[in-house]
TITOR-882167 format. One record per residue (C-alpha): residue number from 0; x, z, y; residue in three letters. Coordinates in Angstrom, 2 decimals. Layout:
BEGIN
+-----+---------+---------+---------+-----+
:   i :      px :      pz :      py :  aa :
+-----+---------+---------+---------+-----+
: NUM :       X :       Z :       Y : ALA :
...
+-----+---------+---------+---------+-----+
***
This chain:
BEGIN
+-----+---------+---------+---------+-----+
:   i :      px :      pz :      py :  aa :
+-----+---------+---------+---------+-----+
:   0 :   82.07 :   85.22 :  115.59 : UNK :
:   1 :   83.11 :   81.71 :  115.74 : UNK :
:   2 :   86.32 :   80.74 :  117.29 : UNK :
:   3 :   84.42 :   78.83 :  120.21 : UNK :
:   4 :   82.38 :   81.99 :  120.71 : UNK :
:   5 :   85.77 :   84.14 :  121.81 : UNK :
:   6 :   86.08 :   85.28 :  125.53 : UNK :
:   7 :   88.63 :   86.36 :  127.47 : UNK :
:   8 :   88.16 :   90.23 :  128.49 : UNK :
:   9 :   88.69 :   90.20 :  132.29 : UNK :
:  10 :   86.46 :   89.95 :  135.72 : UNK :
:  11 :   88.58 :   88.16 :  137.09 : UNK :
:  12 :   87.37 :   84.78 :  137.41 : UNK :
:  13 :   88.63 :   81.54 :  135.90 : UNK :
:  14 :   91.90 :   80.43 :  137.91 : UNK :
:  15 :   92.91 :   77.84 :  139.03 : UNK :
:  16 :   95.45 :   75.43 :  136.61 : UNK :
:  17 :   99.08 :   75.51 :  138.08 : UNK :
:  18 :  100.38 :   72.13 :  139.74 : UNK :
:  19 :  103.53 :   72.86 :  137.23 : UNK :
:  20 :  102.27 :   74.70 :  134.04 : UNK :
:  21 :  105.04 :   77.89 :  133.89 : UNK :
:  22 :  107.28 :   77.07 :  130.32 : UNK :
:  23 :  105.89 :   79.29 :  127.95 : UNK :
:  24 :  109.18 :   80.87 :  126.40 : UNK :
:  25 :  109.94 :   82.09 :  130.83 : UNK :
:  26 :  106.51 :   84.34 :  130.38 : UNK :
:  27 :  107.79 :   86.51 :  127.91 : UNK :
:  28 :  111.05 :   88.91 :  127.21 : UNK :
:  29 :  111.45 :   87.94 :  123.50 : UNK :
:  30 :  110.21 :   85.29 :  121.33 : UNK :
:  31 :  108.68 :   85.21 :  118.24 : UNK :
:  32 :  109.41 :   87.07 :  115.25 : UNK :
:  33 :  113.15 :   87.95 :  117.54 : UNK :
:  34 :  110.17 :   90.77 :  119.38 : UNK :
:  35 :  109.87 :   92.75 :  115.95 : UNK :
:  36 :  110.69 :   96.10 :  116.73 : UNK :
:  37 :  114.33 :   97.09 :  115.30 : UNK :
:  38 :  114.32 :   98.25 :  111.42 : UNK :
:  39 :  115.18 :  101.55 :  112.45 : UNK :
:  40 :  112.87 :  102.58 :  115.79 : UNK :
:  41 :  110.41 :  101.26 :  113.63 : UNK :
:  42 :  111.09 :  103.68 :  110.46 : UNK :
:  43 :  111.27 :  106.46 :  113.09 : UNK :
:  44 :  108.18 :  106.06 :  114.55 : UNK :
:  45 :  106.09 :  105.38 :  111.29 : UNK :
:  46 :  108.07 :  108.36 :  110.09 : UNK :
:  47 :  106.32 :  110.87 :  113.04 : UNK :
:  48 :  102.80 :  109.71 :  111.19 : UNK :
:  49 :  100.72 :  111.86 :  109.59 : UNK :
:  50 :   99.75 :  111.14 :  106.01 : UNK :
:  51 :   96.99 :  108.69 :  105.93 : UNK :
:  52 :   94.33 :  108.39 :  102.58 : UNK :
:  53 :   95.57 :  106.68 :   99.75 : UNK :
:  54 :   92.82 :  105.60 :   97.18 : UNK :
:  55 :   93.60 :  104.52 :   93.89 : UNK :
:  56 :   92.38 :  101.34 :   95.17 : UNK :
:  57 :   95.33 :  100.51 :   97.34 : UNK :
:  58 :   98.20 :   98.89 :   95.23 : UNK :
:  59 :  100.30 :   98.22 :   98.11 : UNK :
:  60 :  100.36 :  100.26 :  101.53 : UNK :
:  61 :  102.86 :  101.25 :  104.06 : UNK :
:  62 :  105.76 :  102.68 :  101.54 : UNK :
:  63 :  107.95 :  100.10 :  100.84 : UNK :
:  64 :  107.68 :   97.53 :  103.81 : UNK :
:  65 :  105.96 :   95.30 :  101.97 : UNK :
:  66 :  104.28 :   91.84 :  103.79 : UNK :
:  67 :  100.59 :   92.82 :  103.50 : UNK :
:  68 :   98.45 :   95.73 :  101.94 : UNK :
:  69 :   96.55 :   94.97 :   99.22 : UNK :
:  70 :   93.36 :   96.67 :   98.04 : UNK :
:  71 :   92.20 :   96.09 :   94.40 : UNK :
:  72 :   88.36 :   95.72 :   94.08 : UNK :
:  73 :   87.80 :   94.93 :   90.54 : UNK :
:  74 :   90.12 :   94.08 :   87.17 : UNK :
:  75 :   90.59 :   90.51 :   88.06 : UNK :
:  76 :   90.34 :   90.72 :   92.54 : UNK :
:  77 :   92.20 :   92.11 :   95.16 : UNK :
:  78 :   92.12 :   91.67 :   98.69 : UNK :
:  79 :   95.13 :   91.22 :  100.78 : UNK :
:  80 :   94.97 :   91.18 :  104.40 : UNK :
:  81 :   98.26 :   90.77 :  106.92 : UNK :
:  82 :   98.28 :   90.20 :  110.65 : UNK :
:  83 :  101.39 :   89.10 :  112.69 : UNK :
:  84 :  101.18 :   87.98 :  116.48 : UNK :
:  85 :  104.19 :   87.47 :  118.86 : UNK :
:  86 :  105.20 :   85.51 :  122.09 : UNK :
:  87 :  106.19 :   82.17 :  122.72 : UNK :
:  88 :  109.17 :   81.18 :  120.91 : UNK :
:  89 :  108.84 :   77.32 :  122.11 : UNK :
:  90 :  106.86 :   75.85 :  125.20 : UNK :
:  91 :  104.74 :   73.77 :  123.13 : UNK :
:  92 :  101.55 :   75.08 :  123.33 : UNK :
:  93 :  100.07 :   73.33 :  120.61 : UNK :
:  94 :  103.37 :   73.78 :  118.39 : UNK :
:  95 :  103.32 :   77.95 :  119.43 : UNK :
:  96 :  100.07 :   78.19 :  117.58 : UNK :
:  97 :  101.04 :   76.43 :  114.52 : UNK :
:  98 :  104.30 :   78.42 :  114.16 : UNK :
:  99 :  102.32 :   81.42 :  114.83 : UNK :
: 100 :   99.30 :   80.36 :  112.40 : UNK :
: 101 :  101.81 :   79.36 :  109.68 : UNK :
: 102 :  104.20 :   82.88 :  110.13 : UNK :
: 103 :  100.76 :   85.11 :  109.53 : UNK :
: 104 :   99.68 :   83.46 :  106.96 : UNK :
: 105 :  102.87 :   83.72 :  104.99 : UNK :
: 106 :  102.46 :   87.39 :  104.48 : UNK :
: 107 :   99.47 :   86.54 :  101.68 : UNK :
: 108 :  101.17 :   83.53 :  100.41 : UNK :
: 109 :  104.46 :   86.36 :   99.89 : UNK :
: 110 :  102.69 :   88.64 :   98.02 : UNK :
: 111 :  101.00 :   86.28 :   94.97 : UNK :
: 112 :   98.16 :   85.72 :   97.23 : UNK :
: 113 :   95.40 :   82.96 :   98.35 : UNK :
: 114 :   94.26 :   83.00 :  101.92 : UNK :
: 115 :   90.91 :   82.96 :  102.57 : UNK :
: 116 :   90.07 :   83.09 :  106.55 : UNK :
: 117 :   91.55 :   84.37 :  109.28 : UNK :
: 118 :   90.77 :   85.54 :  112.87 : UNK :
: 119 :   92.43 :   84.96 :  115.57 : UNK :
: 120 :   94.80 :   87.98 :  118.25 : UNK :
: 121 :   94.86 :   86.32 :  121.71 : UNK :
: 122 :   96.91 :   88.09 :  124.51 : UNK :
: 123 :   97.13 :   85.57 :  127.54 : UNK :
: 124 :   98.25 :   85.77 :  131.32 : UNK :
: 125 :   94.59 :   84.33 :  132.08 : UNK :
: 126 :   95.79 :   84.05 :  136.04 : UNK :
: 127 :   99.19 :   82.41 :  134.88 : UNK :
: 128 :   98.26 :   79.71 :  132.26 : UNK :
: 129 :   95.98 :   77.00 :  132.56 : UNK :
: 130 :   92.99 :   77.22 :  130.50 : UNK :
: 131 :   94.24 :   74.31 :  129.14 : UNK :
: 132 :   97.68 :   75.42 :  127.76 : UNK :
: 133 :   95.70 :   78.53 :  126.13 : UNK :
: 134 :   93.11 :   76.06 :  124.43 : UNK :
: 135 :   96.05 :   74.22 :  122.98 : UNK :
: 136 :   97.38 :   77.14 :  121.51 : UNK :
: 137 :   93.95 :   77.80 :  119.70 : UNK :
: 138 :   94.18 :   74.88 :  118.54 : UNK :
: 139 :   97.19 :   74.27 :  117.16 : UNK :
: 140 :   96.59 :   77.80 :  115.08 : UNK :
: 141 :   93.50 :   76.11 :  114.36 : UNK :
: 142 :   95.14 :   73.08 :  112.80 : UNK :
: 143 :   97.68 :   74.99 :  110.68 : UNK :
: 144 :   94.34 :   77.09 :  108.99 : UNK :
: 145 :   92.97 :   73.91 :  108.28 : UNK :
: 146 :   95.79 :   72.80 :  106.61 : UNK :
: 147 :   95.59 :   76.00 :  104.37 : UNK :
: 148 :   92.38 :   75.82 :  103.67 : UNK :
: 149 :   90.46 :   78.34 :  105.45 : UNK :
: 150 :   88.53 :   78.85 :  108.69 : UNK :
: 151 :   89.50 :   81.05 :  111.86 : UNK :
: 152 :   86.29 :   82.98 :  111.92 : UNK :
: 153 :   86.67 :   84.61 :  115.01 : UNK :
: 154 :   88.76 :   86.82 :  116.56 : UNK :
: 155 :   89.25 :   88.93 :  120.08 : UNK :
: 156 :   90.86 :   88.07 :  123.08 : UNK :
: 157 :   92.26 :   89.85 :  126.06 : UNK :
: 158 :   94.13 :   89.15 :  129.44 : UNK :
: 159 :   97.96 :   90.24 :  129.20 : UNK :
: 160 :  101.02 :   89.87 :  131.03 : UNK :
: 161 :  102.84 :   87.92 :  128.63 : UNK :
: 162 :  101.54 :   85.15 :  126.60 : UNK :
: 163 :  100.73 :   86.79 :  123.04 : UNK :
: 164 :   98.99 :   84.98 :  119.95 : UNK :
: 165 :   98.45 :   85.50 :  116.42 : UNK :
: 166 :   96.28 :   86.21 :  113.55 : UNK :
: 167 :   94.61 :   88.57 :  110.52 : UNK :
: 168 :   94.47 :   87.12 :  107.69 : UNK :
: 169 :   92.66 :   87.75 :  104.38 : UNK :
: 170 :   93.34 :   86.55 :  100.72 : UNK :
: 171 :   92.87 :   87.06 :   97.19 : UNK :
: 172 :   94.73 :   87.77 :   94.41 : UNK :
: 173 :   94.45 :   88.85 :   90.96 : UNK :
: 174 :   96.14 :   91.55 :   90.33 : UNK :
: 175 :   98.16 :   90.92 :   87.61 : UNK :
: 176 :   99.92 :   88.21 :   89.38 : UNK :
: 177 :  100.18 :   90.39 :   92.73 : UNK :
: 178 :  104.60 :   90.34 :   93.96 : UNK :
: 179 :  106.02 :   93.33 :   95.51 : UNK :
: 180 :  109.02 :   93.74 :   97.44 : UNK :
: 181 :  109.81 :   96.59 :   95.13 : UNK :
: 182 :  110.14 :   95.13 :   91.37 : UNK :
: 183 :  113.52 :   93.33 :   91.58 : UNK :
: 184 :  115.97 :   94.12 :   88.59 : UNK :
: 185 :  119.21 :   94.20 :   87.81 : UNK :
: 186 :  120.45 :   90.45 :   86.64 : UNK :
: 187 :  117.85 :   88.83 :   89.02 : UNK :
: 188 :  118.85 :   85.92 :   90.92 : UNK :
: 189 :  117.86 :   85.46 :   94.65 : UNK :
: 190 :  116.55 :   82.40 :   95.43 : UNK :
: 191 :  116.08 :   81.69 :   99.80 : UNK :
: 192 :  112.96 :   78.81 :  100.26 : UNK :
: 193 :  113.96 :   77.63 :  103.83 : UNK :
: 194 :  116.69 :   77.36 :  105.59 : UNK :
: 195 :  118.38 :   80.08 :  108.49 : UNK :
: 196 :  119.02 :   79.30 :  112.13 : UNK :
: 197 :  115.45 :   79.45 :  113.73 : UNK :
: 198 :  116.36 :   82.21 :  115.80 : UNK :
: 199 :  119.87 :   80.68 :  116.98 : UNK :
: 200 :  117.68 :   77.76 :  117.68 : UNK :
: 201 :  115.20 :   79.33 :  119.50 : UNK :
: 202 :  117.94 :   80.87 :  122.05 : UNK :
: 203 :  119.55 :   77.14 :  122.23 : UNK :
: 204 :  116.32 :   76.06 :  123.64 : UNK :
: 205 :  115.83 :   78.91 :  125.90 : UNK :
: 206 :  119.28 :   77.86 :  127.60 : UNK :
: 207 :  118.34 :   73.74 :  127.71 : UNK :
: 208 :  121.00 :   73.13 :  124.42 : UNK :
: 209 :  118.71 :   71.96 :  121.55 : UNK :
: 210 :  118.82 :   68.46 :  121.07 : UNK :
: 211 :  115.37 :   66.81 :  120.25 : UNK :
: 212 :  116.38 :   66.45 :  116.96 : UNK :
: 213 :  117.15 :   70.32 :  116.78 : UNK :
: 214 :  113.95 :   71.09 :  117.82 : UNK :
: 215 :  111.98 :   69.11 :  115.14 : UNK :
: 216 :  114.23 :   70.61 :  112.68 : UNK :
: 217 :  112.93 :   73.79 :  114.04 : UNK :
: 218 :  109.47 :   72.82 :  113.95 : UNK :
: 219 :  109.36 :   71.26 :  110.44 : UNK :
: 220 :  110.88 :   74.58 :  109.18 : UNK :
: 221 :  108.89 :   76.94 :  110.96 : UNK :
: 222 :  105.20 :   75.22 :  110.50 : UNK :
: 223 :  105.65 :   74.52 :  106.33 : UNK :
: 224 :  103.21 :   77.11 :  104.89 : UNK :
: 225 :  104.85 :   79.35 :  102.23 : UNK :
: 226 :  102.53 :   77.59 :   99.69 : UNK :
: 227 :  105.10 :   78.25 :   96.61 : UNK :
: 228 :  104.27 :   81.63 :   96.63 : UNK :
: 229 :  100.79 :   82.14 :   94.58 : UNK :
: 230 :  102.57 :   79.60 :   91.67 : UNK :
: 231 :  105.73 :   81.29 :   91.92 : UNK :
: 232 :  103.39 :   84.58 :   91.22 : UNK :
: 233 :  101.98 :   83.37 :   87.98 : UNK :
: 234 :  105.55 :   83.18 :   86.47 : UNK :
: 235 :  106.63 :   86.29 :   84.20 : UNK :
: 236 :  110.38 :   85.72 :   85.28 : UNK :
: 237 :  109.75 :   85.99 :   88.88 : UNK :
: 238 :  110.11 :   89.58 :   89.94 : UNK :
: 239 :  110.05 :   90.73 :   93.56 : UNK :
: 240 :  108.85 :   88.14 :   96.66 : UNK :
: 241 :  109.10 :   88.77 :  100.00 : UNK :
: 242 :  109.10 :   86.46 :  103.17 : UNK :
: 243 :  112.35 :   86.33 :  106.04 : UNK :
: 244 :  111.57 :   87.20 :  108.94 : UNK :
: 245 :  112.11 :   88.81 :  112.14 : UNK :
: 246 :  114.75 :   91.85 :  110.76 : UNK :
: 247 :  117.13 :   88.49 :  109.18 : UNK :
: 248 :  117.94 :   87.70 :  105.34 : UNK :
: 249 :  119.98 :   90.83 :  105.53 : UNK :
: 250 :  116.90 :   93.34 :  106.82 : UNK :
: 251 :  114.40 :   91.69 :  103.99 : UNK :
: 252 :  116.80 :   91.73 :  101.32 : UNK :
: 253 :  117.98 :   95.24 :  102.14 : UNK :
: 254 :  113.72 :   96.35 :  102.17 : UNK :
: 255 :  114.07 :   94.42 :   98.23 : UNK :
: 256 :  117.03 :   96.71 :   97.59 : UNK :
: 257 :  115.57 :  100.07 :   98.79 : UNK :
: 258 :  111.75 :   99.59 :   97.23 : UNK :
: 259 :  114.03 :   98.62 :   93.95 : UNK :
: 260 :  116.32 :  101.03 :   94.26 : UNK :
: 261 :  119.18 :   98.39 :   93.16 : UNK :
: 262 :  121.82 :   96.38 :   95.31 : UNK :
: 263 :  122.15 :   93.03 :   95.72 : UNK :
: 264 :  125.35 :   90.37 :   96.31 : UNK :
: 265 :  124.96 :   87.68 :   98.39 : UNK :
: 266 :  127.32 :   84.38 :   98.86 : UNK :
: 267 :  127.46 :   83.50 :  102.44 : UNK :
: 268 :  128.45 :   79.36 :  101.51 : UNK :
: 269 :  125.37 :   78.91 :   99.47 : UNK :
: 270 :  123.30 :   80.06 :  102.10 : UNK :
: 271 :  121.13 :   76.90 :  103.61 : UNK :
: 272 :  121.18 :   76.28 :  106.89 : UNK :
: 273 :  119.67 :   74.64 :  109.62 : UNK :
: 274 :  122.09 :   71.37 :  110.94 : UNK :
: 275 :  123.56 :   72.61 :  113.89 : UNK :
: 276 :  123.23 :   76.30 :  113.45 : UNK :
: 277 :  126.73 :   77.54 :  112.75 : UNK :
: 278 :  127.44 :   75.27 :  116.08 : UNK :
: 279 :  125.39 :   76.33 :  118.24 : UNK :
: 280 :  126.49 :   80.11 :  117.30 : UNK :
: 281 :  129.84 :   79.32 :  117.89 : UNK :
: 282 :  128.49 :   78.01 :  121.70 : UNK :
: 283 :  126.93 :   81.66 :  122.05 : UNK :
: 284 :  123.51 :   81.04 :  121.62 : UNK :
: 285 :  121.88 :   83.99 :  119.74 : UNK :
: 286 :  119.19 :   86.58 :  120.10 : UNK :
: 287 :  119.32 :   90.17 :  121.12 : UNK :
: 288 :  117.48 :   90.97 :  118.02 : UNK :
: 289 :  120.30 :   89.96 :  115.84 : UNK :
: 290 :  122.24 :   92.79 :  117.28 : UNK :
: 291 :  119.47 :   95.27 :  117.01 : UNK :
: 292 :  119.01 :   94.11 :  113.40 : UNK :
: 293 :  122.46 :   94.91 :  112.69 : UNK :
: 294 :  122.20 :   98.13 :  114.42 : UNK :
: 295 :  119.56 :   98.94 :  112.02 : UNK :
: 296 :  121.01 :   98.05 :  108.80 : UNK :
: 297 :  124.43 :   97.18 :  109.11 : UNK :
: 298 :  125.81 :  100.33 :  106.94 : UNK :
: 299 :  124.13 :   99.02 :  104.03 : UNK :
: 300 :  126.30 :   95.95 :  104.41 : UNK :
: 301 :  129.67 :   94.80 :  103.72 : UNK :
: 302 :  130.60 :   91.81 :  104.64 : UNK :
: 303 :  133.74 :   89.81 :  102.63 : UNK :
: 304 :  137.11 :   89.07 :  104.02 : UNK :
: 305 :  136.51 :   86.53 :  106.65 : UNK :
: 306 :  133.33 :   86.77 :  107.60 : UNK :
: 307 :  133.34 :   87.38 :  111.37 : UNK :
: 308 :  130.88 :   87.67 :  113.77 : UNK :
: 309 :  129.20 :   84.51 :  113.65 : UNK :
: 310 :  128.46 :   85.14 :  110.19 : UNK :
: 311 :  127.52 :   88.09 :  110.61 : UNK :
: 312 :  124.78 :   86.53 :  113.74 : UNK :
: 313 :  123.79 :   84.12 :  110.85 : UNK :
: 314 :  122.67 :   87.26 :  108.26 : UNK :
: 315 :  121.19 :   88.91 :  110.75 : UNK :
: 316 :  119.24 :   85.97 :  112.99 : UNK :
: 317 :  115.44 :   87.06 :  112.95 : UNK :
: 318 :  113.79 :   84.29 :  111.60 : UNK :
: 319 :  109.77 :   82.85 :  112.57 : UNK :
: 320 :  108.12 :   81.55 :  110.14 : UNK :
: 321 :  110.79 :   82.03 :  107.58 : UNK :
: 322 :  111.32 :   81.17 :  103.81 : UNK :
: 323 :  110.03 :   83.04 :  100.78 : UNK :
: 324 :  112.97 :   85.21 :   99.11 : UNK :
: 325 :  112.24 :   85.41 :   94.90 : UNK :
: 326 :  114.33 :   87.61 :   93.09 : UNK :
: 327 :  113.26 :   86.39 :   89.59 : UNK :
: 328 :  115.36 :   86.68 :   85.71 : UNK :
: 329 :  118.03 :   83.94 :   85.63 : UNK :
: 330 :  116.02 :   82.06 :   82.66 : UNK :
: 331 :  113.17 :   81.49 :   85.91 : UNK :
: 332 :  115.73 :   80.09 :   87.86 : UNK :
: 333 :  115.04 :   76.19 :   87.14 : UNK :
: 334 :  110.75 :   76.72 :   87.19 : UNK :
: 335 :  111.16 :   78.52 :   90.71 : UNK :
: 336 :  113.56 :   76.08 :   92.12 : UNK :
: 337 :  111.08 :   73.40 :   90.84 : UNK :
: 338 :  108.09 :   74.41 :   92.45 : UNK :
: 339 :  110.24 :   74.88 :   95.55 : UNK :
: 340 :  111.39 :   71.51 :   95.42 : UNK :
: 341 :  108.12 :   69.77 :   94.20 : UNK :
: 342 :  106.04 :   71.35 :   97.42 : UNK :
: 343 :  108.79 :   69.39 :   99.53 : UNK :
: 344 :  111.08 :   72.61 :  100.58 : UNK :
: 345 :  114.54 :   70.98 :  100.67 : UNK :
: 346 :  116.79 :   73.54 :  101.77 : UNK :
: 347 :  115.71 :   75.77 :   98.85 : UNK :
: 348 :  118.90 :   77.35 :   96.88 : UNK :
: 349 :  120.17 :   80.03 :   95.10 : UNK :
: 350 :  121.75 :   82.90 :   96.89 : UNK :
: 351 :  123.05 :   85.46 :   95.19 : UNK :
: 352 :  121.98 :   88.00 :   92.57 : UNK :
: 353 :  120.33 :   92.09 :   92.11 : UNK :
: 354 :  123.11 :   94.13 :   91.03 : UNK :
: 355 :  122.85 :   98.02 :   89.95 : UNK :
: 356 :  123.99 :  100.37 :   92.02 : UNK :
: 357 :  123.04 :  102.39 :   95.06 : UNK :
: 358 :  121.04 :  100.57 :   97.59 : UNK :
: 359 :  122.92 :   97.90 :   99.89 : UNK :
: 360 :  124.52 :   94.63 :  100.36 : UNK :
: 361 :  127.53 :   92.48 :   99.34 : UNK :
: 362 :  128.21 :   89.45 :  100.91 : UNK :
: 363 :  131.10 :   87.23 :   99.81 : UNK :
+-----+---------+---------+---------+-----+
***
């Protein structure tokens, strides 16, 4: 079904556009990848599942968090398929759907993959929005596939109370060049692609404190497409690859430590940031989800003498959109940072390293 072709499930009929269009970020209770569910409701409610089938077919399912399942279909093809959706993180219509495009189709760039189409999850307050504001949404997911390469090849639609949008996605990739979240080794080096703060940023511009230039900061970060990820794949030194998201560099890296079944140490000064982040902590502006992150994780952490609570809101900010974490052998360390810094990601650095030891976290 062709993206033109989707329809809005409701009887209600069209409304009428708003004389003030509502801002999109007011419609919702969270904001992006900040509505994950917490690390650890999460692992208690997959827990209460029964045991689903698991053909041989299925390299990677459910077990270790990974960013997509992947099913292999013959010695040199395997699919992988993803979907992500959330709610507004900025008013932009146009710049919501690219931030939402981009975030989904991270997931197949994270795991080694290629994507190949996608279709589109729209949730919208059909008596609330103009049709308008939803169309620019569309389109601005629209615009992001196009920019990866693939169509949006239809989708489904249905009238909600709070503005929701997203997408499934579908790649390739051969699967001896497929990254887990579970194959990092001791020695590794960890390697962050983008820079943290979107989700301090995000509550900035909820309470009117993001500068313009913040917010295309914010917007550069969060609409670059993970593209390292399927040449950072083909490398023998590079490991484990996963993508930051809504549970912080903290939750992701701990996910990296538990599938591995290794620790990890982290230095909190070589972390990248974006400009005004530590700033704008300081001025109180954070997400509820950092808490809840830290809720869910925070024994596996210690945190270094002097690291307080605004660092601790930094580890733990959920970010949209995020960068690609590699944990790759230190000899990889110059190719990865390459690629990185060929497809234009600036903030790229190294972060710490995989340790042995029981799973958890050191930051210094």
């Amino acid at each position: 079904m062709p993206l033109e072709d989707l329809t809005v499930n409701t009887t209600a009929p069209a409304p009428a556009a708003p004389a003030t269009p509502p801002r999109l970020t007011r419609l919702s209770h969270g904001g992006g990848c900040g509505c994950k569910i917490a690390p650890a409701v999460l692992e208690k409610i997959l827990a209460g599942l029964p045991p689903g089938i698991v053909p041989p077919q299925l390299l990677v399912g459910s077990e270790t968090a990974d960013d997509a399942a992947v099913y292999q279909i013959n010695a040199q093809q395997a699919i992988v398929a993803t979907t992500d959706f959330f709610m507004p993180i900025v008013d932009d219509p146009h710049d919501f759907g690219r931030i939402a495009a981009a975030n989904a189709i991270s997931d197949i760039y994270a795991m080694g993959g290629a994507p190949l189409f996608a279709l589109a999850l729209v949730g919208m307050p059909v008596n609330v929005l103009p049709l308008e504001t939803i169309g620019g949404i569309l389109e601005g997911g629209a615009v992001v596939c196009r920019q990866a390469g693939i169509p949006v090849a239809g989708g489904h639609t249905i009238d909600s109370v709070e503005p929701i949008y997203g997408l499934v996605v579908i790649g390739l990739v051969n699967p001896q060049h497929l990254k887990r979240n579970s194959t990092a080794r001791p020695g590794d080096r960890l390697i962050l692609g983008k820079a943290l703060g979107v989700g301090v940023y995000s509550a900035a511009l909820k309470k009117d404190k993001l500068h313009a230039t913040d917010y295309e900061a914010m917007i550069a970060s969060t609409t670059q497409l993970n593209t390292p990820g399927p040449v950072l794949a083909c490398l023998d030194g590079v490991h484990a690859i996963t993508d930051v998201t809504g549970f912080g560099v903290l939750g992701h890296l701990a996910e990296i430590c538990k599938g591995s079944h290794v620790a990890a140490r982290l230095s909190f000064a070589d972390l990248p940031l974006l400009p005004r982040a530590a700033e704008l902590v300081e001025a109180g502006c954070k997400t509820g989800a950092s808490e809840r992150n830290w809720a869910s994780y925070g024994h596996l952490v210690r945190l270094g003498a002097g690291l307080g609570d605004s660092a601790r809101t930094l580890l733990t900010d959920p970010q949209t959109s995020g960068g690609l974490l590699v944990s790759c052998a230190p000899e990889a360390v110059t190719d990865v940072l390459s690629i990185f810094l060929q497809q234009g990601f600036t903030h790229v650095s190294v972060i710490g390293e995989i340790v042995a030891g029981k799973p958890g976290i050191e930051v210094a």
